[in-house]
C-alpha positions as semicolon CSV with decimal commas, in nm:
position;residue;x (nm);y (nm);z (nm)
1;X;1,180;0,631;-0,274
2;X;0,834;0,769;-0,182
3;X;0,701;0,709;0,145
4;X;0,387;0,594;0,348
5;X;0,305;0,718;0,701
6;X;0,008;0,634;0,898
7;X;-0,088;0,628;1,250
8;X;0,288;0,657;1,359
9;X;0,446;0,460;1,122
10;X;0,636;0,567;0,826
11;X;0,746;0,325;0,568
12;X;0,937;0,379;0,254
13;X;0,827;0,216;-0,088
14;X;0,966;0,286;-0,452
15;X;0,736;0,545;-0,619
16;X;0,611;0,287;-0,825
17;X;0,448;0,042;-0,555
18;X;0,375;0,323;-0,398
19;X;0,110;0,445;-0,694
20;X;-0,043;0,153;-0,708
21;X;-0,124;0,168;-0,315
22;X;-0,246;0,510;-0,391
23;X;-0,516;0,402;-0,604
24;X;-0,578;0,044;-0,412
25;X;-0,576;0,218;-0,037
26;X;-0,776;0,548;-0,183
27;X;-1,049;0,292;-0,355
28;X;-1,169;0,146;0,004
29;X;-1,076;0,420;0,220
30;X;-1,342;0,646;0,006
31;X;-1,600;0,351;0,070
32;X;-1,520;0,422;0,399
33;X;-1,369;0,035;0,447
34;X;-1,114;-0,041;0,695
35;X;-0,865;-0,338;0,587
36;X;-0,536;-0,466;0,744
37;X;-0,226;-0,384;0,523
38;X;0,030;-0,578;0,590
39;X;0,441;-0,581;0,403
40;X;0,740;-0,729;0,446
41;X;1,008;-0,524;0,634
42;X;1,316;-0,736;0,475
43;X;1,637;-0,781;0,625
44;X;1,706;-0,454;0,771
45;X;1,331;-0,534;1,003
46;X;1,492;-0,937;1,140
47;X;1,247;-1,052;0,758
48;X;0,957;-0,993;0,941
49;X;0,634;-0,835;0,850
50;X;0,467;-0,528;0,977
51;X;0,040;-0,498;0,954
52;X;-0,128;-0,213;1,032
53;X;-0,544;-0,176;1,042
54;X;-0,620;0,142;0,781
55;X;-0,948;0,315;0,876
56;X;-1,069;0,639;0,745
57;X;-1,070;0,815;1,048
58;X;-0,688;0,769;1,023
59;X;-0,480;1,029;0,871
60;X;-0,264;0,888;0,583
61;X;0,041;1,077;0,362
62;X;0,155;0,897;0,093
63;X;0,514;1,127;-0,010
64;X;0,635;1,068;-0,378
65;X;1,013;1,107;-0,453
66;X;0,923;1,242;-0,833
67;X;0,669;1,494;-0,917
68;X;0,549;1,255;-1,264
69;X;0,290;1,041;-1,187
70;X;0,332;0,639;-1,246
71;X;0,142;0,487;-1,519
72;X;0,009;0,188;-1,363
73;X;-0,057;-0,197;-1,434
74;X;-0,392;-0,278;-1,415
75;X;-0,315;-0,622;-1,312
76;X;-0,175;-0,545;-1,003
77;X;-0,417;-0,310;-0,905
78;X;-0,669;-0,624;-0,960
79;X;-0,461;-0,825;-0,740
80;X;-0,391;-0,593;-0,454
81;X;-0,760;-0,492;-0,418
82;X;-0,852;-0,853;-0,454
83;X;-0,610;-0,871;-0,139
84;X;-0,756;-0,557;0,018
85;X;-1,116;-0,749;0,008
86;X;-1,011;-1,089;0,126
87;X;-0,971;-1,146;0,525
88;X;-0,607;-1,146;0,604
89;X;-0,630;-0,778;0,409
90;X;-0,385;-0,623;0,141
91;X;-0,024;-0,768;0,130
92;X;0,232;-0,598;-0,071
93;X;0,323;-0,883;-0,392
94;X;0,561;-0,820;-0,634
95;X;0,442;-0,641;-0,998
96;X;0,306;-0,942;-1,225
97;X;0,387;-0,859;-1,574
98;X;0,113;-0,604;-1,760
């Protein structure tokens, strides 16, 4: 499990979904774009969902369990950034097939 932590809040995702924020998050943040990011915090969180606003000005670590990077599906990174653009912001969706 790799993990996210931002403003005060620390999340944990696989390494894999985890990637493909990388390159989605690091995309607008160096276009200097703020976006709400908002995931699902499952059973353990009462199913709710947790958003947070992600501005550059923000310090962000992104912590990866293995040293090896990901290979990643292009696909998803399409439909997280298409996410990342649209109002309500990115929202964490399950890997569609490559």
């Amino acid at each position: 499990m790799g993990r996210l932590s931002y403003a005060g809040t620390t999340v944990d995702f696989d390494d894999r979904t985890l990637a493909h924020l990388h390159a989605v998050i690091g995309a607008k943040l160096r276009r200097g774009e703020g976006f709400h990011f908002s995931w699902s915090d499952g059973q353990s969180g009462g199913n709710g969902r947790t958003s947070i606003w992600v501005r550059p000005e923000m310090p962000l670590v992104l912590s990866f369990h293995r040293a090896a990077a990901e290979p990643l599906n292009r696909r998803w990174i399409d439909e997280l950034m298409r996410l990342a653009n649209s109002p309500s912001g990115l929202q964490l969706r399950p890997e569609p097939e490559p």
